[in-house]
Structure formats: structure tokens, C-alpha cells
C-alpha positions in Angstrom: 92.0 91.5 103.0 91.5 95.1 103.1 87.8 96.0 102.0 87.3 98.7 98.9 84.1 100.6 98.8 83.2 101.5 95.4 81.1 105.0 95.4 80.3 105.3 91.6 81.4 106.1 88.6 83.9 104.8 86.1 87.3 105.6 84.3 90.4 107.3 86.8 90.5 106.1 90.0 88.8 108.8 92.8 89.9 107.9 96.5 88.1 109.3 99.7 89.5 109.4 102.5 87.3 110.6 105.3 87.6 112.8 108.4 88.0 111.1 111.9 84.9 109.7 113.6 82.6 110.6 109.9 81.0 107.9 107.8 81.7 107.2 104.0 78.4 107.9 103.5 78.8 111.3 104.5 80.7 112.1 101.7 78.2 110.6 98.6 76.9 113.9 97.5 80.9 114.8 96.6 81.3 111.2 95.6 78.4 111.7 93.0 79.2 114.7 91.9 82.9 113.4 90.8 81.1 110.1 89.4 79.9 111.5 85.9 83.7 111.1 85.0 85.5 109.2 87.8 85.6 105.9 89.5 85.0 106.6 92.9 86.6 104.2 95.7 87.2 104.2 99.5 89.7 101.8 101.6 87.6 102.2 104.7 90.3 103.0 108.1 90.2 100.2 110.2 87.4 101.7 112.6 84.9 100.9 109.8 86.2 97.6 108.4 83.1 94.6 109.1 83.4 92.8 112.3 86.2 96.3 113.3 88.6 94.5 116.0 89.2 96.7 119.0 91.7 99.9 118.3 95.3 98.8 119.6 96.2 99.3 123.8 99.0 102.0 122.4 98.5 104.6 120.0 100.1 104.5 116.5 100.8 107.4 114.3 98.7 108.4 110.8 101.8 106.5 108.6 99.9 103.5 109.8 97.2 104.8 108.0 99.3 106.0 105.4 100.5 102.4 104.9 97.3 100.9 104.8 96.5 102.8 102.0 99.3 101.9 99.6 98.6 97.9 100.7 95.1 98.6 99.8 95.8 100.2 96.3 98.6 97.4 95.8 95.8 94.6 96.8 93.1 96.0 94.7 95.7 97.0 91.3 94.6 100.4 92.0 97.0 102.8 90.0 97.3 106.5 88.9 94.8 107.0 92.0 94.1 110.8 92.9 93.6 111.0 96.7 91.0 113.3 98.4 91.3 113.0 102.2 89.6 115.4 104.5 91.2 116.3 107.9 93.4 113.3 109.2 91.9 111.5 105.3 94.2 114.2 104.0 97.0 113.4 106.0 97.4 110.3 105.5 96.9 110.5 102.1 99.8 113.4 102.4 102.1 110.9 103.6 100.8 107.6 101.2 101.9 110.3 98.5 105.3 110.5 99.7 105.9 106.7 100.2 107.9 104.9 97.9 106.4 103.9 94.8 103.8 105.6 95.1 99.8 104.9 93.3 99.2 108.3 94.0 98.7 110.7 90.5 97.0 113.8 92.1 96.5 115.0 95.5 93.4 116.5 97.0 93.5 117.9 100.8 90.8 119.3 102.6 91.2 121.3 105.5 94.0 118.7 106.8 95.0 118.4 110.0 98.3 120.6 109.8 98.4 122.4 113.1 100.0 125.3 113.7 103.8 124.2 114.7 103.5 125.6 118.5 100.1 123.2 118.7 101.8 120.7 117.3 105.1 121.2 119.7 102.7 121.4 122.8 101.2 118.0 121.7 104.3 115.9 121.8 105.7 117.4 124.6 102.5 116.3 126.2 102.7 112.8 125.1 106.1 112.4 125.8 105.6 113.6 129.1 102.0 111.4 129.9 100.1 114.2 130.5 96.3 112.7 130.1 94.9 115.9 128.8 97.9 116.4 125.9 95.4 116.3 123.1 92.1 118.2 124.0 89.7 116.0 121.9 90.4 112.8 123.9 88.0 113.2 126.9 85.4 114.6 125.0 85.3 111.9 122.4 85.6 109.2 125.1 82.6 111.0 126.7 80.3 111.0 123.5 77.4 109.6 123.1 77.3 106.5 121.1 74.0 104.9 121.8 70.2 105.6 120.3 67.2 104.0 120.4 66.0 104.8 117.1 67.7 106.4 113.9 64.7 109.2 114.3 66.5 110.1 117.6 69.8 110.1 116.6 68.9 112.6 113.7 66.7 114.9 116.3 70.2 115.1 118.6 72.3 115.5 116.1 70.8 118.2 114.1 70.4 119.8 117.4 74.3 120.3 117.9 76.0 123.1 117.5 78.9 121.0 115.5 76.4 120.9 112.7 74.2 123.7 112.5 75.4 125.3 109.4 75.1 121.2 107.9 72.1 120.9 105.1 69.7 118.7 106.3 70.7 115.8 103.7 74.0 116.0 105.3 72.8 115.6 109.0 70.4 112.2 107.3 73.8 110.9 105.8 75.5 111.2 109.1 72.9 109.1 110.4 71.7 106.8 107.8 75.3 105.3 107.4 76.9 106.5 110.7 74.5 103.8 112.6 74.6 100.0 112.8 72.3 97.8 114.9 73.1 97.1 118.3 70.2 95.0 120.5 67.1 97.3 120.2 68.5 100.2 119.1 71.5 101.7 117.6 75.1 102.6 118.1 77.4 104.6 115.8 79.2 102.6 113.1 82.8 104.2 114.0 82.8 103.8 118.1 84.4 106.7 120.3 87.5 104.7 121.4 88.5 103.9 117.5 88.1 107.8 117.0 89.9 108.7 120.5 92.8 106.1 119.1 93.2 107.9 116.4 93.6 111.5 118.0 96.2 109.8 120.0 98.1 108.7 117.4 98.6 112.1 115.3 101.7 112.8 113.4 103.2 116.0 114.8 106.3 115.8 112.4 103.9 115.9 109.1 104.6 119.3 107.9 108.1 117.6 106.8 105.9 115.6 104.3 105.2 118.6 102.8 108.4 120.0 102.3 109.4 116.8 101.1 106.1 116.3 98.9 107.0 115.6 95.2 106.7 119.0 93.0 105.5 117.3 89.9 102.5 115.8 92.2 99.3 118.0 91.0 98.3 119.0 94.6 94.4 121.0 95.2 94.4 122.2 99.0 91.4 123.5 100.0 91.1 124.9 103.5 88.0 126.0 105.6 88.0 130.0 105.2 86.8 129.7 109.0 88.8 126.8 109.9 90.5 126.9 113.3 92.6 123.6 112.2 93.6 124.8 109.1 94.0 128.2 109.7 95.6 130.8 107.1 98.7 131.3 108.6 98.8 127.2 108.0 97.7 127.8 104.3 100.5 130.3 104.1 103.1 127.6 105.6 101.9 125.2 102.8 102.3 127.5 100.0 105.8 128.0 101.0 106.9 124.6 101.4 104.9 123.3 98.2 104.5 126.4 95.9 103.2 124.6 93.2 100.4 123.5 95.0 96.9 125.3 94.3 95.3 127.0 97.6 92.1 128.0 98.2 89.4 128.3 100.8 85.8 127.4 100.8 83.6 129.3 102.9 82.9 127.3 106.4 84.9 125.5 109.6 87.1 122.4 109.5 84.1 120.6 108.1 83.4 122.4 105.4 83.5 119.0 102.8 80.0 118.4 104.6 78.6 121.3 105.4 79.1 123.4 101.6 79.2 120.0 99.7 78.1 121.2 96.4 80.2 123.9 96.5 83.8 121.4 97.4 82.2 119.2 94.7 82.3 121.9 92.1 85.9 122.9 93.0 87.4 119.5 93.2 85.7 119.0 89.8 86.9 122.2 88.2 90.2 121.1 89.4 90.3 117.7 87.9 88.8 118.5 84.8 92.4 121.3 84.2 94.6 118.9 85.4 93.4 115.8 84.6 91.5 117.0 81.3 92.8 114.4 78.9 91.9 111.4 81.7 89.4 109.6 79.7 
């Protein structure tokens, strides 16, 4: 059975999909901001399902994800669902959007990973070709630190990383209070290294034909880092031209912008739902 995490709230269907390697719990503050007016759900990736099995020998690619999302809204009777993902969350829910029969109503991406197409070329023709340094995020995620001996530690290293120094200090205590789980006398993090390496491994390089392909009528909200070097403008500008209907727009920060300015991606999502979706009851 594929879990469902309810978040709050009532009435339309909200799901979040989160960024690799980041906690659910990273994302309350957006979560209970949409809440007042939305039922808020999340069909965890497999890396935080209970008892998570180890991540396959050979990589996949994000339609697995995709796939699991559309069994999960089929399991749970989950319908006229609008999808927020935020870097791979937005892809796959890019691609669950474009699968047949869709649950998907309205589509919310932030910052997702849609590469430039000469990154993206460079990446396959590393994998094809074996080399073990074909996606730069591997080794480094691999080499992470996964271990603490108290949730006061874990907080004191990571507020101290440059990855989230412009992140509010509530941010940095979700990161921790929900990114950590038990382990002997201390703690480990929730969504382990080699789940998060497995899923760098297993990127779609071929997804900016889901966007061309993506279904017009589909009420799509992209909202892109204005600093993001994932994202970047000249991706924004590729979007706009393959889905013109879509609405573009930055918010001020990185590729993690969701958690760093969450009031701020709260307000627009919500500005954005209550136009489109203003009769939803």
C-alpha cells in the first residue's frame, strides 16, 4: 500500500511533492498556509515510506516516480488533485500530468529540475558512456553526512552550511525536527544519502518533451528561483515557449527558494489558486 500523508486542511485536493533528499515536514509552513481552503496530502517517494527498503542496484528514471503517483491517487480515490512539486517533486508531477487519465486538475512547479538542454545532453552521454562522475551531485551526496548524536547537533551543523544560510531559522528546525529518525543513541537522517544519490541517477533528460506535450487546458503556476542556477531564465524562457499558457514567475532566492521565502511561495501559490480555482468550494 502506498502511504498518504495528510498535511491539513479540507475541500480540493493539495498535493506536495518534495525536493530530493528534503523532508515533508519541510514544507508545513506552505502546507498551512494552503490549508484554510485546501486538503493538503503527500504520497511520500519511496525513500521516506516506513521500514524504506534499500534504493534499487540500477537507477530508474523520474516516470517511476511519475507512476507512483497516479497508483497512489488511484489507491486513495484521490481526484481533481492539483500537484505542487518542487525540483524533481515538480518533475514528476510534470510527467503524472501527462499520463493517461490523468487525476491531475492544476499544476504547480517550483523551480523544477529542467536543465538547460546542453546539461542535460552532457548527462546522458555520460551515463551511456559509464563515466562515474556523469552527474556532479553523486559523490557529494554519497559523501554526506548522515549521522548525529543529538537533534541539537544536527541543527548547530546545519544552520552552519552555506546551503541554508539565507533559510529562516523555523525552516533550518523543520529540516531537523522531521528530517531525523532514531538510529542506536543518536540520529540519522530520515531520507539516507544512497536513496537521494539513486535518485540523481535516475534523472529524466528527455523531460522538456513533457512539456511540449503538456495538456494546454491544464492550469499550470511555474515559479522559478530568480537566482536559481537549475532553473535558470533562459529555462523559464524555454517553458514559456513550449507551454505559453502557462503563468511564469520568479521568487526571489536559489533552487530552494520553497524553503528559504516560504511565506512569500505560500502567498503566490495561494493567489494563484484562489483565480483559478475560485469557485473550488
Amino acid at each position: 500500500m502506498i502511504p498518504l500523508l495528510e498535511l491539513g486542511g479540507a475541500g480540493q485536493v493539495v498535493h506536495l511533492a518534495p525536493a530530493n533528499g528534503f523532508p515533508l515536514g519541510c514544507y508545513q509552513p506552505i502546507a498551512t498556509a494552503l490549508a484554510s481552503r485546501y486538503r493538503i496530502v503527500a504520497l511520500p517517494p519511496k525513500a521516506l515510506w516506513p521500514k524504506s527498503p534499500s534504493p534499487p542496484e540500477m537507477p530508474g528514471r523520474w516516470g517511476d516516480l511519475a507512476r507512483d503517483l497516479a497508483a497512489g491517487f488511484a489507491e486513495h480515490r484521490l481526484d481533481r488533485v492539483i500537484a505542487i512539486g518542487h525540483s524533481f517533486g515538480g518533475v514528476a508531477s510534470l510527467l503524472a500530468a501527462g499520463l493517461p487519465g490523468s487525476a491531475i486538475a492544476g499544476l504547480v512547479l517550483l523551480d523544477p529540475t529542467l536543465l538547460e538542454p546542453e546539461v542535460f545532453a552532457a548527462m546522458e552521454a555520460g551515463r551511456r558512456a559509464a563515466r562515474p562522475d556523469w552527474h556532479p551531485l553523486v559523490a557529494r551526496t554519497l559523501a554526506r553526512r548522515d549521522r548525529f548524536a543529538s537533534r541539537e547537533e544536527a541543527l548547530r551543523y546545519f544552520r552552519g552550511r552555506p546551503a541554508f544560510a539565507d533559510w529562516p531559522d523555523q525552516s533550518v528546525a523543520l529540516l531537523v525536527e522531521d528530517g531525523l529518525v532514531p538510529n542506536g543513541d543518536g540520529f540519522k537522517l530520515k531520507w539516507s544519502p544512497a536513496w537521494e544519490a539513486h535518485y540523481y541517477q535516475s534523472i529524466d533528460t528527455e523531460t522538456w518533451e513533457a512539456v511540449a506535450t503538456l495538456d494546454a487546458a491544464l492550469p499550470t503556476l511555474v515559479l522559478g528561483g530568480a537566482q536559481s542556477d537549475t532553473f535558470t531564465a533562459r529555462c523559464r524562457a524555454m517553458f514559456a515557449e513550449r507551454a505559453p499558457r502557462a503563468e511564469i514567475t520568479t521568487i526571489p532566492g536559489g533552487h530552494l527558494f520553497p524553503l528559504s521565502a516560504p511565506d512569500r511561495t505560500a502567498a503566490a501559490i495561494r493567489g494563484w489558486l484562489e483565480r483559478t480555482f475560485e469557485e473550488t468550494p
